[in-house]
C-alpha positions in Angstrom: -13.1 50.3 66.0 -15.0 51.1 62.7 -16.4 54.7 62.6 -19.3 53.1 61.9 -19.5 52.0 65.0 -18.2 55.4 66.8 -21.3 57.2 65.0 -23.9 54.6 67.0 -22.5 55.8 70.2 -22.6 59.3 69.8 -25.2 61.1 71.3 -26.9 63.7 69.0 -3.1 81.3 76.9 -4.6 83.2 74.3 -4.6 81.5 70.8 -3.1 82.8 67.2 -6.4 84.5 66.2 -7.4 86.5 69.4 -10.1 84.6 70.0 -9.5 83.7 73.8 -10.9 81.2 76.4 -14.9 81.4 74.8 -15.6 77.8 75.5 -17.9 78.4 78.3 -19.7 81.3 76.2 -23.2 81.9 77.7 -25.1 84.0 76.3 -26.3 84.3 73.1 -24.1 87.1 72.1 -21.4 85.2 73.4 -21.5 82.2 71.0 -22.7 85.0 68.1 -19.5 86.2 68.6 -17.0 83.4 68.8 -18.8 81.8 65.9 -18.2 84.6 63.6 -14.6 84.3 64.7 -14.7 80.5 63.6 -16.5 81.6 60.5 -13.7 84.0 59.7 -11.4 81.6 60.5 -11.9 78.9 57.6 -10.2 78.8 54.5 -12.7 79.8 52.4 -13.4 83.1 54.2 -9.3 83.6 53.9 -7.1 85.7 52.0 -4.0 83.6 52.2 -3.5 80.3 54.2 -0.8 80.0 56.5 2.3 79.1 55.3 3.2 76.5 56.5 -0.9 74.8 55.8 0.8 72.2 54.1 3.6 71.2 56.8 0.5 71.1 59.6 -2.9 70.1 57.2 -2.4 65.9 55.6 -3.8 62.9 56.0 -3.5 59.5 56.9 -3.0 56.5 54.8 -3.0 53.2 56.5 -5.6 49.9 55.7 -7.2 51.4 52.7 -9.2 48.4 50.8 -7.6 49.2 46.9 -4.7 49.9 45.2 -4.0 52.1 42.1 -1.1 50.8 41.1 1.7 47.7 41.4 3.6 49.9 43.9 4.0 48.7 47.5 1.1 50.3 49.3 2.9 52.1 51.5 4.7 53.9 49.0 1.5 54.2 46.3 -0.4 56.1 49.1 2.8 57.9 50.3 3.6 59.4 46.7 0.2 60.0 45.9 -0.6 61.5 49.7 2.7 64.3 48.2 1.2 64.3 44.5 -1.9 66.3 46.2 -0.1 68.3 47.8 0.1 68.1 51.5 3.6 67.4 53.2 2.3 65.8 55.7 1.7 62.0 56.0 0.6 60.2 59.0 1.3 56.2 58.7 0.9 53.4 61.2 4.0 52.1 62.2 3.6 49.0 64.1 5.5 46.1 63.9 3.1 43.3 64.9 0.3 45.2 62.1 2.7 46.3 59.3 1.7 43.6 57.0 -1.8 44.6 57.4 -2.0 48.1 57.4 -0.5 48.0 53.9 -0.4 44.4 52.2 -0.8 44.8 48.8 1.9 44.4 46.6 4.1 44.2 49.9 6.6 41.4 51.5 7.2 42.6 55.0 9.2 40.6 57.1 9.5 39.8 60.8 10.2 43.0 63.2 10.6 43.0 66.8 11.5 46.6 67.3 10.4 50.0 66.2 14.1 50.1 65.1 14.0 47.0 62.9 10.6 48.5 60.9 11.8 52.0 60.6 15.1 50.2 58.8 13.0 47.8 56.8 12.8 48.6 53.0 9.8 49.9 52.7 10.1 52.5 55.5 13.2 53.4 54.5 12.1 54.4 51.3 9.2 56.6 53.1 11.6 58.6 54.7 13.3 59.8 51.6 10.3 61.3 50.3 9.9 65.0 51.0 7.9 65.3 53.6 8.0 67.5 56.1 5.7 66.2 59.0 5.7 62.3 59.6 2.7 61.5 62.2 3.6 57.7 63.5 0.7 56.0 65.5 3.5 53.3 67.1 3.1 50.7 69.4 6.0 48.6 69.9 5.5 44.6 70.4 7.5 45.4 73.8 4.7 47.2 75.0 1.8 45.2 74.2 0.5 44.4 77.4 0.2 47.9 78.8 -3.3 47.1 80.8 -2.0 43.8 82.1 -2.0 44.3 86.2 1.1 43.6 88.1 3.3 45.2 85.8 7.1 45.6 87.0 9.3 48.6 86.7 11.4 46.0 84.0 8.5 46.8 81.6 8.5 50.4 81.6 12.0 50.5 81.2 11.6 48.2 78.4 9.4 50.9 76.9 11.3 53.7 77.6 14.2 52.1 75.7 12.5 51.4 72.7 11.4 54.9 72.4 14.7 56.1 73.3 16.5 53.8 70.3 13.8 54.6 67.5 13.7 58.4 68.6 18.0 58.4 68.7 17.7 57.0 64.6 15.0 59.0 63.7 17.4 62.0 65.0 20.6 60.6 63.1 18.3 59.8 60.0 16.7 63.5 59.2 19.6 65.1 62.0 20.4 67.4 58.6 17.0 68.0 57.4 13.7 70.1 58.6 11.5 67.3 59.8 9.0 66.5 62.2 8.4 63.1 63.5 5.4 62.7 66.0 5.3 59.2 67.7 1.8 58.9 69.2 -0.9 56.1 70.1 -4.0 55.8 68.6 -7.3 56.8 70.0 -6.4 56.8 74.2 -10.3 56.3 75.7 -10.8 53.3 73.1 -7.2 51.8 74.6 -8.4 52.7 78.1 -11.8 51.1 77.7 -11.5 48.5 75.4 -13.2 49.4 71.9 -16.5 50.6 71.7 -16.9 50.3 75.7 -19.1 53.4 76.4 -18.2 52.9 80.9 -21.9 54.2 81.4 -21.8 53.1 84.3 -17.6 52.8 84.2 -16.2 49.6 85.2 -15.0 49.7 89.2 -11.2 49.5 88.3 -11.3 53.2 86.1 -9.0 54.5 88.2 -6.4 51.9 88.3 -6.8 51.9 85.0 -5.8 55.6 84.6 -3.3 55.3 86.3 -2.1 52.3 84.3 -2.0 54.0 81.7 -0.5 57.5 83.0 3.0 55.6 83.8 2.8 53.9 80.0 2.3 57.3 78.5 5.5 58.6 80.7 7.7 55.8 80.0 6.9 56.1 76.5 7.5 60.4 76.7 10.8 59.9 78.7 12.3 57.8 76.2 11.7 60.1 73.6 12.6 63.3 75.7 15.9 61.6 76.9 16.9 60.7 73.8 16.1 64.5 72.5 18.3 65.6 74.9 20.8 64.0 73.9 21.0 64.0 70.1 18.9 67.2 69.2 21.3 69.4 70.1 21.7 71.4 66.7 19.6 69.4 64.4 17.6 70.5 61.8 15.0 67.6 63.2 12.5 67.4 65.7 11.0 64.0 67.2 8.0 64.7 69.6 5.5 62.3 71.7 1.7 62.8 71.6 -1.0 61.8 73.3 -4.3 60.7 71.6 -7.6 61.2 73.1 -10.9 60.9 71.4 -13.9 60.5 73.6 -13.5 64.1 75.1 -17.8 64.8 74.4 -18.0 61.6 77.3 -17.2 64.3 80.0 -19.8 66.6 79.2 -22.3 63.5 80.1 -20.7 62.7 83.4 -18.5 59.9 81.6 -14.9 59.4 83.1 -12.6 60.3 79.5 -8.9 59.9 78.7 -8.6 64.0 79.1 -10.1 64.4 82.5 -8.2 61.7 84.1 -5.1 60.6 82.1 -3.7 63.8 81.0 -3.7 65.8 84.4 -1.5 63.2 85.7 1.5 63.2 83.0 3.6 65.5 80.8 3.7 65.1 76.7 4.6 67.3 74.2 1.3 67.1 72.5 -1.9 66.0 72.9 -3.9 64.9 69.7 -7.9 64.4 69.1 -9.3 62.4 67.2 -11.9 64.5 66.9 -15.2 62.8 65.4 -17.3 63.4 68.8 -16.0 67.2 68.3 -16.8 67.8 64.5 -20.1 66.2 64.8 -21.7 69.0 67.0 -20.8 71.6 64.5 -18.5 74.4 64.8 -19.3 75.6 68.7 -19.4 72.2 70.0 -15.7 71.7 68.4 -14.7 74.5 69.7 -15.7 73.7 73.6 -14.1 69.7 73.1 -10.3 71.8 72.1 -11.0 74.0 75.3 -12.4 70.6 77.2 -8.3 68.9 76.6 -6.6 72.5 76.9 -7.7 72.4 80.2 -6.6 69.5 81.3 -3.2 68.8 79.4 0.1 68.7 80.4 2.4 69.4 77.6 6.1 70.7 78.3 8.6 72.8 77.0 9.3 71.9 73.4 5.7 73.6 72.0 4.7 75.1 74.7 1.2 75.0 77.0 -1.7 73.3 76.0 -0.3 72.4 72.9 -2.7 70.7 70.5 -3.2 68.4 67.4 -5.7 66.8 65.7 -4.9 63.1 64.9 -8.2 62.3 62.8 -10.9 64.0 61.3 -13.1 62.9 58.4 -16.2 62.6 57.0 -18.0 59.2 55.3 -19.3 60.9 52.0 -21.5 58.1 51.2 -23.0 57.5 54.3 -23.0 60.9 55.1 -23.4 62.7 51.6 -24.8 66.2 52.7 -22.8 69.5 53.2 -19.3 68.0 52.8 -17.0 70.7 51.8 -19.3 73.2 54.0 -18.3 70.7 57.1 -14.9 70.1 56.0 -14.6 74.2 55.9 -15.8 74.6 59.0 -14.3 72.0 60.6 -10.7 73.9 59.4 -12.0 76.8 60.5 -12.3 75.9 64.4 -8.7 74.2 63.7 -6.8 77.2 61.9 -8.3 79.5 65.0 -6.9 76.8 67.9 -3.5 77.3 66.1 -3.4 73.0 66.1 0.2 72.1 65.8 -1.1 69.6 62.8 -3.7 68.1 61.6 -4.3 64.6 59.9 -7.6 63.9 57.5 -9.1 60.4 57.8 -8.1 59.1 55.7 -6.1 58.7 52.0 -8.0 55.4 50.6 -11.6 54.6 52.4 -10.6 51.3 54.6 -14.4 50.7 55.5 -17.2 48.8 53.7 -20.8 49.9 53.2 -22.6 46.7 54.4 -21.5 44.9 57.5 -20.0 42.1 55.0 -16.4 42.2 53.5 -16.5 42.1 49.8 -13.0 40.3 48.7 -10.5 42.9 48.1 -9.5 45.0 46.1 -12.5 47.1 45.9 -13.3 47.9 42.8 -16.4 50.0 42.8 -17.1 53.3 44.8 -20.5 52.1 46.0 -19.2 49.4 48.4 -17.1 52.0 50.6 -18.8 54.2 53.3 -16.6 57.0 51.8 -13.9 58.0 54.3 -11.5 59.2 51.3 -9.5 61.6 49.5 -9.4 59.6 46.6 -11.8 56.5 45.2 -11.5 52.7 44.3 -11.8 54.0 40.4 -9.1 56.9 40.9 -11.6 59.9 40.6 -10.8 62.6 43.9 -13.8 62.5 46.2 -15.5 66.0 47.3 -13.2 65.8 50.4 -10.2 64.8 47.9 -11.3 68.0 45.7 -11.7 70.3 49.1 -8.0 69.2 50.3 -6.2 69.7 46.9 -7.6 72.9 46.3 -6.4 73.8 49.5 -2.7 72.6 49.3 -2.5 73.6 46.0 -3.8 76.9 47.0 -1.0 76.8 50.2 1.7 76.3 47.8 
């Protein structure tokens, strides 16, 4: 679903800092108070960044409309993602999609498995690179038809497998080397729904629905956990399942979401947000969506209660040209004071137009892009691009 889109539908354990459970703040002192926390919080109000900002603070690269160079796009985004700064890099990885999530310059074959893309060539040459935090939004051909009814216990076995094998080679690939991986979905209450479907009123078979997608979720955490178990013993690695939620403001409004009724009924390791419903309301009203999924996730063992990551924030800087570093700053603020476990900017090279037409490709001139970016068509670093860099090279 375009942003573009998202933006229509929008209505207008303590944590590292000290700040506490202040979601449901009252009173006016109340919010005075946890908002001068936030405040203190972002990175321009900082002495040092944490250090490891630039193991846990990237972005994604993934269906960007230009190219810089005659590099596979994968790799071109990938090497300029690290040139930046950040070491972390979050990438769709999805068999069925590869060949358009990065086609230029590209000759992707045929893969049935997450095994078979992680092993094809331009993958493998991802992994070499030195990052330190690989976010994977996977979905595995074998596990397509998640929402079809009458589903047998054969298919979630199927999907527990394939997240067994890819998580058992991502563990005898980096086995020797301090990595995370981070398998996860993309956007849950778009998946759940069907894209842009606000279920005001919700359809009559939510709850079925749920719980649909509860047991896809588990088969999909039990492959990785199993295969954990058995081949994390003593590596320097770490392969983890998330969660994605992004429609977490919908329960505010009475709205059955992803986070009320999906996570309370199954155990990840991490829950992510894509957080554009959050960052939109400003500092306060981010701060109450974290609270909203902390309260209602299940995450086990491996980082611990209510353990949280942002999966996409961003902001379209031509469509939305006012305040930008002030918003990104505050934005990191609420995120460096939930203690997020990482957090992924959307995204590396804009991958939406300005008018509802698509100009051919690739884009050449700035103008034609509504500006999610770190960098532009002509090379130049946005204000976001600028913000991040500073940041990473600040971290380093």
């Amino acid at each position: 679903m375009s942003r573009r889109r998202f933006a229509q539908l929008l209505s207008a354990a303590a944590l590292a800092v000290g700040i506490g459970r202040l979601a449901n703040a009252e009173t006016a002192s109340d919010k005075d108070q946890l908002l001068a926390r936030l405040t203190a919080a972002q990175p321009s109000q900082r002495v040092k960044l944490p250090a490891d900002f630039n193991d846990r603070f990237g972005s994604a690269h993934v269906s960007g409309k230009y190219f810089l160079t005659e590099k596979p796009f994968l790799l071109e985004g990938a090497e300029k993602l690290l040139s930046l700064g950040t070491r972390l890099g979050k990438f769709w990885f999805e068999p069925a999609r590869v060949r358009h999530s990065y086609p230029f310059h590209s000759q992707w074959g045929s893969y049935r498995t997450l095994v078979e893309l992680a092993r094809s060539e331009y993958f493998t040459q991802l992994w070499q690179m030195p990052f330190t935090t690989f976010v994977l939004e996977a979905m595995a051909p074998a596990e397509e038809g998640w929402r079809k009814a009458g589903l047998t216990d054969d298919f979630y076995a199927a999907v527990t497998r394939e997240y067994f094998d890819v998580t058992a080679h991502f563990y005898r690939l980096f086995r020797d080397r301090a990595v995370t991986v981070v398998l996860q979905n993309c956007e849950g209450d778009w998946l759940l729904r069907g894209e842009g479907q606000e279920w005001n009123p919700p359809p009559t078979d939510w709850k079925q629905r749920c719980e649909q997608m509860q047991r896809w979720l588990a088969a999909r955490q039990a492959g990785v956990a199993k295969a954990r178990a058995e081949f994390g013993t003593g590596a320097k690695c770490v392969v983890a399942h998330a969660a994605e939620v992004n429609r977490v403001d919908d329960a505010f409004k009475g709205i059955p979401t992803m986070t009320r009724h999906v996570l309370p009924g199954v155990e990840v390791d991490l829950v992510s947000y894509s957080a554009y419903d959050g960052m939109d309301g400003g500092p306060l009203h981010f701060w109450k969506c974290l609270e909203e999924i902390r309260a209602h996730a299940r995450t086990g063992p491996l980082f611990g209660p209510s353990a949280l990551a942002i999966g996409e924030f961003g902001i379209p800087e031509n469509a939305s040209p006012k305040r930008i570093t002030e918003r990104y700053d505050e934005a990191l603020g609420v995120m460096l004071a939930a203690n997020v476990r990482y957090a992924a900017h959307w995204e590396h090279y804009c991958n939406e137009f300005t008018a509802e037409g698509k100009p051919p490709t690739p884009v050449n001139d700035p103008k034609l892009m509504r500006g999610f970016w770190l960098v532009k068509p002509d090379g130049s670093l946005s204000e976001g691009g600028k913000y991040f860099s500073a940041l990473w090279q600040r971290a380093k």
